[in-house]
KOLSERO-385856 format. One line per field, with one value per residue (C-alpha): residue number from 0; residue in three letters; x, y, z. Coordinates in Angstrom, 3 decimals, decimal comma. Layout:
KOLSERO-385856
n = c(NUM | ...)
res = c(Ala | ...)
X = c(X | ...)
Y = c(Y | ...)
Z = c(Z | ...)
END
This chain:
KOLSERO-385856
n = c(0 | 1 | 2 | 3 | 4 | 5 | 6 | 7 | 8 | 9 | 10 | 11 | 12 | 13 | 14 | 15 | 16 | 17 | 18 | 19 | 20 | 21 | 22 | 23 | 24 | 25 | 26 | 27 | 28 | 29 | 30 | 31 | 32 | 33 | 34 | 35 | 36 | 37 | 38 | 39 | 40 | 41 | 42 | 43 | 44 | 45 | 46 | 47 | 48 | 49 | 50 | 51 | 52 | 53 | 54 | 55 | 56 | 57 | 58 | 59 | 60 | 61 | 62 | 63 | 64 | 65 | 66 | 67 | 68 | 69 | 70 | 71 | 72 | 73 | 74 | 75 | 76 | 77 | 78 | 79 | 80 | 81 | 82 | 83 | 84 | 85 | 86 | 87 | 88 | 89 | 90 | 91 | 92 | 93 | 94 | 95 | 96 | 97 | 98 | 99 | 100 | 101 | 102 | 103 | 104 | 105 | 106 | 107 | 108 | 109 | 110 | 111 | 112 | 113 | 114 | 115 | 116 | 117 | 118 | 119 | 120 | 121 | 122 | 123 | 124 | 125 | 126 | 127 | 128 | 129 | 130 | 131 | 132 | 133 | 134 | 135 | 136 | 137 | 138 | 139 | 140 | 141 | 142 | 143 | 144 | 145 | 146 | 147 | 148 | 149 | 150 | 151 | 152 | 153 | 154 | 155 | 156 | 157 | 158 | 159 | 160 | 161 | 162 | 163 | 164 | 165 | 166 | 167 | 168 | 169 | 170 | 171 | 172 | 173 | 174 | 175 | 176 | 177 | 178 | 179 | 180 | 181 | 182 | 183 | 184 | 185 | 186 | 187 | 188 | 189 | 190 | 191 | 192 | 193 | 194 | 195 | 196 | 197 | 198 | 199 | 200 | 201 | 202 | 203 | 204 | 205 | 206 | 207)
res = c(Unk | Unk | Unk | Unk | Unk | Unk | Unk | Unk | Unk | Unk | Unk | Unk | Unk | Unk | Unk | Unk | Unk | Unk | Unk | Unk | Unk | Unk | Unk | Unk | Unk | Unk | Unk | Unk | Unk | Unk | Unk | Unk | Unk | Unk | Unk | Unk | Unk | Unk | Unk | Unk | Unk | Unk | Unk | Unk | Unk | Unk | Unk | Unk | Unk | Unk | Unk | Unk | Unk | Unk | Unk | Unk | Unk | Unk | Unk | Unk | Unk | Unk | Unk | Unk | Unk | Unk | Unk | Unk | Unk | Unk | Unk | Unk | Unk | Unk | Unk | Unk | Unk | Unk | Unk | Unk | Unk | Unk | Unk | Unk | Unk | Unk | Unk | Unk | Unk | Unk | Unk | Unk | Unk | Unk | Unk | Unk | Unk | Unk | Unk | Unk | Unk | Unk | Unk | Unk | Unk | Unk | Unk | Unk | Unk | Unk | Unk | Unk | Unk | Unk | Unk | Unk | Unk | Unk | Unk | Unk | Unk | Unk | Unk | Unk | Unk | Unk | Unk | Unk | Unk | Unk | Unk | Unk | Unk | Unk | Unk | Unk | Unk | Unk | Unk | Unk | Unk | Unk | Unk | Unk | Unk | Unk | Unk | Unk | Unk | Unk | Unk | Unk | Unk | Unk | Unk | Unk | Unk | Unk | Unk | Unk | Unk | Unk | Unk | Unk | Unk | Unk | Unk | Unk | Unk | Unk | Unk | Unk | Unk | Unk | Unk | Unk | Unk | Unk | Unk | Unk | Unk | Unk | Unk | Unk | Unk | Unk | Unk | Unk | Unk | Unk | Unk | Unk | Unk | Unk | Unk | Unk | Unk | Unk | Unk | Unk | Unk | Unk | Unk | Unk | Unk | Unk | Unk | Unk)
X = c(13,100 | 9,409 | 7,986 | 8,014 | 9,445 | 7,743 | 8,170 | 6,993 | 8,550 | 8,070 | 8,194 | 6,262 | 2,649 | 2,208 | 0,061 | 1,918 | 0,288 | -2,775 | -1,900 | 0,362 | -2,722 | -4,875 | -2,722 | -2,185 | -5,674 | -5,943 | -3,673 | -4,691 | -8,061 | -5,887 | -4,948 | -1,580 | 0,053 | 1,355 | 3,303 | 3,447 | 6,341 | 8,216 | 11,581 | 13,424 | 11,348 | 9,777 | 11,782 | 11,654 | 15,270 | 13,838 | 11,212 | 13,506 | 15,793 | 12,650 | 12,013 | 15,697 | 15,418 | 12,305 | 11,711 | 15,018 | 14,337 | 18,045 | 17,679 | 19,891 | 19,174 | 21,475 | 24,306 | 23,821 | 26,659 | 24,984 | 21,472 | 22,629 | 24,176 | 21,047 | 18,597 | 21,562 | 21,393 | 17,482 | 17,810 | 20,299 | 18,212 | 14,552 | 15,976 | 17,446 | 15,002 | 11,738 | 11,883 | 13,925 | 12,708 | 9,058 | 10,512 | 11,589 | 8,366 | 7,049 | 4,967 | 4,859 | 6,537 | 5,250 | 7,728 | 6,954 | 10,392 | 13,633 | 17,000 | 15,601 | 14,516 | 18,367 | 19,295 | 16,460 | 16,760 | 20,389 | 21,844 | 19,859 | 18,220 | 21,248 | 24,151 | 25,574 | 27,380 | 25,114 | 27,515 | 29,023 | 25,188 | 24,203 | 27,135 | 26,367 | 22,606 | 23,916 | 26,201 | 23,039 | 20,983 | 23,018 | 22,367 | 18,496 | 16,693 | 12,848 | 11,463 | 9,307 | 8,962 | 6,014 | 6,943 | 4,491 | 4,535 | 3,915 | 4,708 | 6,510 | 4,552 | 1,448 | 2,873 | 3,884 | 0,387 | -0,983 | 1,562 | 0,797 | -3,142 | -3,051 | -3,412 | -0,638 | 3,030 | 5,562 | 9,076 | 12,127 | 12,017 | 8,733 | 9,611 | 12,324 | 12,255 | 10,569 | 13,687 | 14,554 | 11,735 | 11,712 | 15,706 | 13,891 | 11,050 | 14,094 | 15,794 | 13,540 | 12,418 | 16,075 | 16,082 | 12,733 | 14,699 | 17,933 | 15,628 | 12,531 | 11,717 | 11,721 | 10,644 | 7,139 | 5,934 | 2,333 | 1,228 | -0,486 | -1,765 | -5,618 | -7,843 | -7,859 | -9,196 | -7,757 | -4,111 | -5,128 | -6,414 | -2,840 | -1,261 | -3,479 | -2,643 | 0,951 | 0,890 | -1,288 | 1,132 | 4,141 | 1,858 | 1,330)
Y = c(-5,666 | -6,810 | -3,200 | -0,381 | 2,743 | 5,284 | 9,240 | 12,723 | 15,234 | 18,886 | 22,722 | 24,670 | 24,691 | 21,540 | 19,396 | 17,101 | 16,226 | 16,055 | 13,636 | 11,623 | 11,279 | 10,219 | 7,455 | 5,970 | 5,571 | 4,429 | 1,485 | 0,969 | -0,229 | -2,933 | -4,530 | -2,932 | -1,489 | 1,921 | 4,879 | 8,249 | 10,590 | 13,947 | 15,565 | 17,019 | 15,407 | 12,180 | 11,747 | 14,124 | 15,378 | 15,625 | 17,807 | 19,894 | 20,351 | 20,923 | 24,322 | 25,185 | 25,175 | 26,271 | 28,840 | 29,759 | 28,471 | 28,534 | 32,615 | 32,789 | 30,942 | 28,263 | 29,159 | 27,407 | 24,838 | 24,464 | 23,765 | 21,008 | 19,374 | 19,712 | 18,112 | 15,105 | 14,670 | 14,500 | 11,899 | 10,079 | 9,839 | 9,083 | 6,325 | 4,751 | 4,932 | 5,140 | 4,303 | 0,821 | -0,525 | -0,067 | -1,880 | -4,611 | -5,048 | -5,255 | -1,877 | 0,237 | 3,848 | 6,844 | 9,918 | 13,753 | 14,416 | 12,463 | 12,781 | 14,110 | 17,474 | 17,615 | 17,907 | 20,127 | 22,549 | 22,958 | 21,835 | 23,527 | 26,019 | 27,045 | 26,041 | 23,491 | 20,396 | 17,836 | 14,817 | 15,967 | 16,261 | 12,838 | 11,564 | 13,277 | 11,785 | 8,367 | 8,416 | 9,776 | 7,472 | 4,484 | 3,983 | 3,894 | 4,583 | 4,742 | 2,468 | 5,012 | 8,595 | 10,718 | 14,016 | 16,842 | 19,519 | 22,971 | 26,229 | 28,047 | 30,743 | 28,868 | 27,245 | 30,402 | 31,928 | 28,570 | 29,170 | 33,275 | 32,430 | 29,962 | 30,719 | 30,898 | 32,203 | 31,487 | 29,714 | 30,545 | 28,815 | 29,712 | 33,826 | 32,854 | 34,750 | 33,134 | 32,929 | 30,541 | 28,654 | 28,268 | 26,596 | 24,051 | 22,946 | 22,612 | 20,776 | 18,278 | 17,775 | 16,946 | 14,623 | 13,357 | 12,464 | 10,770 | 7,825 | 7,803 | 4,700 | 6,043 | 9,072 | 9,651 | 13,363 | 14,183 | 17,668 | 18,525 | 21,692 | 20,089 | 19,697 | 17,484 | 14,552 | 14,423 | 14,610 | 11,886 | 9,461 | 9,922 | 9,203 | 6,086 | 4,739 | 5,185 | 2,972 | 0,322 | -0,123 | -0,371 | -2,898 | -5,197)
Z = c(8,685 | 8,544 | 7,937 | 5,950 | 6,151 | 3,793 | 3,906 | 2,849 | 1,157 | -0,034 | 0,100 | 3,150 | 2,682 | 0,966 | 3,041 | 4,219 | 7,913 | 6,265 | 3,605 | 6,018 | 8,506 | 5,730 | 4,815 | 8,182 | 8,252 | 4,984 | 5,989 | 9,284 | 7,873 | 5,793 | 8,922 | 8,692 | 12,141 | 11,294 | 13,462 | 12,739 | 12,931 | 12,163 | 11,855 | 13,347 | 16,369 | 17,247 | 20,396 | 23,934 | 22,426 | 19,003 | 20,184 | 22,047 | 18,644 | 16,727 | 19,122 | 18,702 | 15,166 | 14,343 | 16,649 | 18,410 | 21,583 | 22,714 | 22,467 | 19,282 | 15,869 | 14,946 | 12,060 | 9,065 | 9,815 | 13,546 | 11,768 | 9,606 | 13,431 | 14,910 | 12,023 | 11,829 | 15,906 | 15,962 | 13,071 | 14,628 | 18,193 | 15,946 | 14,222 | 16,784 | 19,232 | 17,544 | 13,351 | 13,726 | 16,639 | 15,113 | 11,635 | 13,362 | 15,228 | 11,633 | 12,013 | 8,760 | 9,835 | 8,136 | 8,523 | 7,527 | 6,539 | 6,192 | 4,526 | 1,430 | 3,359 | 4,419 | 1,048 | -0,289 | 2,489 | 3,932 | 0,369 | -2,001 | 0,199 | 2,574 | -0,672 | 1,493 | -0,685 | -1,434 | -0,932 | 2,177 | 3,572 | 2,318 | 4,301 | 7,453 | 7,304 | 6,560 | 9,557 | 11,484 | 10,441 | 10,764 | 6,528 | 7,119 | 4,140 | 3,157 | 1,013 | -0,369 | -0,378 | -1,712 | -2,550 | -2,474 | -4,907 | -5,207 | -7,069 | -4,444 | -4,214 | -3,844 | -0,841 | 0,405 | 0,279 | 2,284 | 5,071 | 5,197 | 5,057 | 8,042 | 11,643 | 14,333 | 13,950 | 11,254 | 12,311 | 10,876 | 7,874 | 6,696 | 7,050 | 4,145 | 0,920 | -2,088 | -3,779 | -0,807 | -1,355 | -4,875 | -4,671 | -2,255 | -4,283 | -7,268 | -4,853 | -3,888 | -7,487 | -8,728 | -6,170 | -7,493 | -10,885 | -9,598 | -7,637 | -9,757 | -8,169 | -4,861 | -5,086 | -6,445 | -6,937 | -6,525 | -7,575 | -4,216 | -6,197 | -6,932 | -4,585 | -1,049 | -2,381 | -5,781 | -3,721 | -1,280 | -4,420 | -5,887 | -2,291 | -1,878 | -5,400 | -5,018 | -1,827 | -3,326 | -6,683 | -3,675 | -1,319 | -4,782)
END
């Protein structure tokens, strides 16, 4: 594949669209053809999972083991239809949320086992993996407080308990220290700017 497939990570409240924006524009003035996308989402179906799950569309919210099915089918329809199609056109693809948020959320968050979840993702995927991920962090609580203070109505997820939150941003940073490499944390508790400098230099260490 000819392009690169780079995603973001983290907790509620972190930042992420606005730090994923800010790099596709960031490489888009290097010449370098980039599409944006989410999950659960991305795709007319993905959408339609994304109200199911965040906001109970179907009239009922999903059981835990019905959640995990839902996040795996929008992967499964996103990748095949949008992420690798793009990658083999040779366009960088910049995703707010992947695998990792599987395992942060439903296995650390929900209790679910890690390696059976990694091997449901794989199969939904097809064994696509990002090249590089940028994880966002944030004290729970802060990120919390961001998603209270902001306008319109909280999904599902977001009404969880702290304690909820706080097993997802442990989550995502154990994951953070098996793949190293990968996985680069960026304490998205500063300021904007200082955030989107980190972002930026990350990328340009992974472009060299």
């Amino acid at each position: 594949m000819n392009g690169r497939f780079i995603t973001f990570e983290g907790g509620e409240g972190v930042g992420k669209s606005t730090h994923i924006r800010a790099l596709a524009e960031f490489l888009e003035l290097r010449g370098i053809k980039v599409l944006l996308t989410r999950e659960p989402g991305g795709t007319l179906l993905g959408e339609s999972i994304r109200a199911l799950l965040q906001h109970d569309a179907g009239g009922e919210s999903p059981l835990p083991r019905a959640e995990v099915l839902l996040f795996c089918a929008s992967r499964a329809q996103l990748c095949e239809q949008v992420i690798r199609p793009a990658l083999e056109n040779g366009v960088w693809v910049l995703c707010d949320r992947f695998e990792d948020s599987t395992l942060a959320y439903q296995g650390a968050g929900r209790g679910w086992c890690i390696d059976e979840l990694r091997r449901m993702s794989r199969f939904a995927s097809g064994g696509l993996a990002p090249d590089l991920t940028v994880l966002l962090d944030l004290p729970a609580e802060v990120g919390v407080q961001r998603v209270r203070e902001r306008a319109g109505v909280q999904d599902r997820i977001e009404r969880e308990d702290l304690a909820f939150h706080q097993r997802l941003r442990d989550g995502f940073l154990n994951l953070a220290a098996e793949e190293p490499g990968r996985i680069r944390v960026v304490d998205a508790n500063r300021e904007v700017e200082s955030v989107k400098a980190d972002v930026r230099r990350i990328v340009e260490e992974f472009l060299s």
